[in-house]
N, C-alpha and C positions, 0 to 999 in steps of 0.2 A: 504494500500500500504506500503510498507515494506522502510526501510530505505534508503536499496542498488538502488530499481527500484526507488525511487524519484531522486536519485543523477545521476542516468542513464537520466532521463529526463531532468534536469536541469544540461548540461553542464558548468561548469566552466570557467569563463570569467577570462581573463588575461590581463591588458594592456600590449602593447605593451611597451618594453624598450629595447636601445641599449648599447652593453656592447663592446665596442672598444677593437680592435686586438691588444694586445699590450703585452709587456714586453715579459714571458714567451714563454705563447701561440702563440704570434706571431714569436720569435725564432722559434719552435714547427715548425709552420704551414709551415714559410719559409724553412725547412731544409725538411720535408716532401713531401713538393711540387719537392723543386732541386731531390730529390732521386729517387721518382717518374719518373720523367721524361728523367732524365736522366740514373738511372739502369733499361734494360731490366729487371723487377722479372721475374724469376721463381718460382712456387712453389708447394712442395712436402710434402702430407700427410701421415703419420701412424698412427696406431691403435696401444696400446702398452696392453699388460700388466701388470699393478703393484702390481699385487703379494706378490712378494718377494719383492719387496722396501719396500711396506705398513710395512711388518714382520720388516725388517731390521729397518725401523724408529721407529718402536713400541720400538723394545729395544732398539734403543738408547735413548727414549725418559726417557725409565725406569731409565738409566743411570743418564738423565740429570736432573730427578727428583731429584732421589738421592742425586747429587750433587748440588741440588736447582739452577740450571742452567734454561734456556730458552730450551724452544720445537723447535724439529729440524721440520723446514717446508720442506713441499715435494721440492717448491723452491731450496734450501739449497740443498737437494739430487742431484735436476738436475744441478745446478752449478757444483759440485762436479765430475757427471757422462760425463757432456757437455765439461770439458776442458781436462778429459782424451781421449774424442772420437775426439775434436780437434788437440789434440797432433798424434794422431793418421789419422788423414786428413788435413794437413796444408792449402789449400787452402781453405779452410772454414774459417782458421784466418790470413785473408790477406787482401790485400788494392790495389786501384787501384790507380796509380800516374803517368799522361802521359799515356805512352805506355808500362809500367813497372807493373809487379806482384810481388806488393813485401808479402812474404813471413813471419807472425813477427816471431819473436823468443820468445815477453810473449805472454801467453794467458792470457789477460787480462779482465771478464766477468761481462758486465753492465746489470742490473735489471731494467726494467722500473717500474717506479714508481709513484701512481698517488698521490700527490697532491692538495690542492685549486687551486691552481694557473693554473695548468693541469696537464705538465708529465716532470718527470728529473727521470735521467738515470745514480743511483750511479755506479759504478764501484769498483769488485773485483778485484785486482791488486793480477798477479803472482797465478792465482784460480788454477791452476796444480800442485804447491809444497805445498797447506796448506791442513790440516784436515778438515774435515766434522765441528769439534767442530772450529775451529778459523775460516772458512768459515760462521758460525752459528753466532757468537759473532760480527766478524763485519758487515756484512749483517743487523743483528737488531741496531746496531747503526747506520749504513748510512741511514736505512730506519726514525728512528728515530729522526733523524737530518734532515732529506728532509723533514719531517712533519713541520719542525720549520725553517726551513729556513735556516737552517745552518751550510750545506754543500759549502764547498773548490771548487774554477775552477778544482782546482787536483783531486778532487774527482768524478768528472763527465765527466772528460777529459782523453785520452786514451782507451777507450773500442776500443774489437777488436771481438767481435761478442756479441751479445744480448739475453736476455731470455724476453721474454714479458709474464706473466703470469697472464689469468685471470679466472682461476678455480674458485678462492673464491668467483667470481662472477657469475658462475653458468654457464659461456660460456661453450657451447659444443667443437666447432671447430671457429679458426680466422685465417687470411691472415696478419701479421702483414708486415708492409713496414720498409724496411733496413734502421737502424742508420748509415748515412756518417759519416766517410769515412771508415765503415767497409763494409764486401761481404755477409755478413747473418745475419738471427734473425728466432730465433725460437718463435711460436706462443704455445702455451699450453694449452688444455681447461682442464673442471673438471672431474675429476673421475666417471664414470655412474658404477652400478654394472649390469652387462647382461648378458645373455646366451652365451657360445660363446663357439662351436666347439674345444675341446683341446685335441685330438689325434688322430690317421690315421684310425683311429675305429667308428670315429662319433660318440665319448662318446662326448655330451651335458653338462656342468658347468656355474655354476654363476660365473663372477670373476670379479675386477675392472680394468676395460679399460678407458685409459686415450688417446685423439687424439693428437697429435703434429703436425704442419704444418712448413716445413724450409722456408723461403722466401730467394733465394739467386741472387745474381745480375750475370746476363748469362757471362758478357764478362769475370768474374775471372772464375768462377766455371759453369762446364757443367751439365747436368744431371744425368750423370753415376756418378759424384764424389761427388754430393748431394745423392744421394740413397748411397753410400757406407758409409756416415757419418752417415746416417739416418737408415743405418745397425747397424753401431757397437752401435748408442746410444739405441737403442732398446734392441742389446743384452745385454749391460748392466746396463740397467734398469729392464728387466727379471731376468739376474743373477748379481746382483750385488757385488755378491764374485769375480767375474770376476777380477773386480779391484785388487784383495790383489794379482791375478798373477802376 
């Protein structure tokens, strides 16, 4: 009998042990819970192709060899692409207060991020006027400082929409639940490479497609103006020259 079929027999016994709701996690669970219940989600899927991202980071990546810099992660690309398409749909980066929509004027983009502890949610501040390279540079230090504990209330405070990303985890497709008191969060699974229909000719290609699902809370944002966000970030993640127009 083989190693694998004895471990199959003999299941692995575990005591029980309780590990109480608290600190983090229980922020966490509390502000999940209120959001839940209280935003209507809706939520909206695409299929994308990254292509051309893939190329576009490949040379930047060449760049930033060169320059003994740090790898640009696809993350870093969608931050990048997500608060041009916000500038471009403001009710996507908006807030509910009362009976009032307000409108912000940063686009401010928090990164969930997992941790021991569970999950905190650095924040790029003003993600619509900085480069790809300084969006890159602070990104791996907030992330680096949330591993150690040693991130600022200011640094975790103010996001005005979310990116939840868990590709490197191998997720296909998620339903992530809205960070209060922002209107959306995007979910992002990993890159599959598949066959996929790429002209009005039924010409067949391998190419890497990446899913995305918006979750956004109905009373700000309708459906029609989730699809039109979930338009432009598509296109420009296809064409990402797009941007230098």
């Amino acid at each position: 009998m083989s190693k694998l079929s004895g471990r199959l027999q003999q299941p692995r016994r575990c005591k029980q042990r309780t590990v109480p709701l608290a600190g983090i996690r229980k922020t966490i669970a509390e502000r999940m819970q209120t959001s839940f219940q209280e935003a209507p989600h809706i939520a909206l899927t695409v299929e994308v192709d990254v292509t051309q991202l893939e190329r576009a980071r490949q040379r930047m990546n060449e760049v930033a060899a060169q320059r003994s810099e740090q790898r640009v992660s696809v993350t870093v690309l969608l931050i990048k692409i997500a608060s041009w398409a916000l500038s471009q749909n403001p009710y996507l980066n908006a807030t509910l207060v009362d009976d009032e929509i307000h409108l912000l004027p940063e686009i401010n983009i928090g990164v969930a991020t997992a941790i021991d502890a569970g999950l905190i949610v650095p924040v790029i501040r003003s993600a619509s006027t900085k480069s790809i390279r300084e969006i890159n540079f602070e990104l791996k230090d907030l992330s680096q400082r949330a591993t150690q504990g040693a991130l600022t209330i200011q640094e975790v405070k103010g996001g005005t929409f979310t990116i939840s990303n868990l590709g490197m985890y191998g997720i296909y497709q998620f339903r992530a639940i809205i960070n209060p008191p922002e209107s959306a969060i995007l979910a992002v699974g990993n890159v599959v490479r598949k066959p996929v229909v790429i002209n009005e000719q039924d010409e067949i290609a391998v190419r890497p497609m990446m899913m995305m699902t918006l979750s956004a809370d109905h009373r700000v944002i309708d459906g029609v103006t989730a699809a039109n966000f979930l338009a432009d970030l598509v296109q420009a993640i296809e064409t990402p020259d797009l941007l230098l127009y």
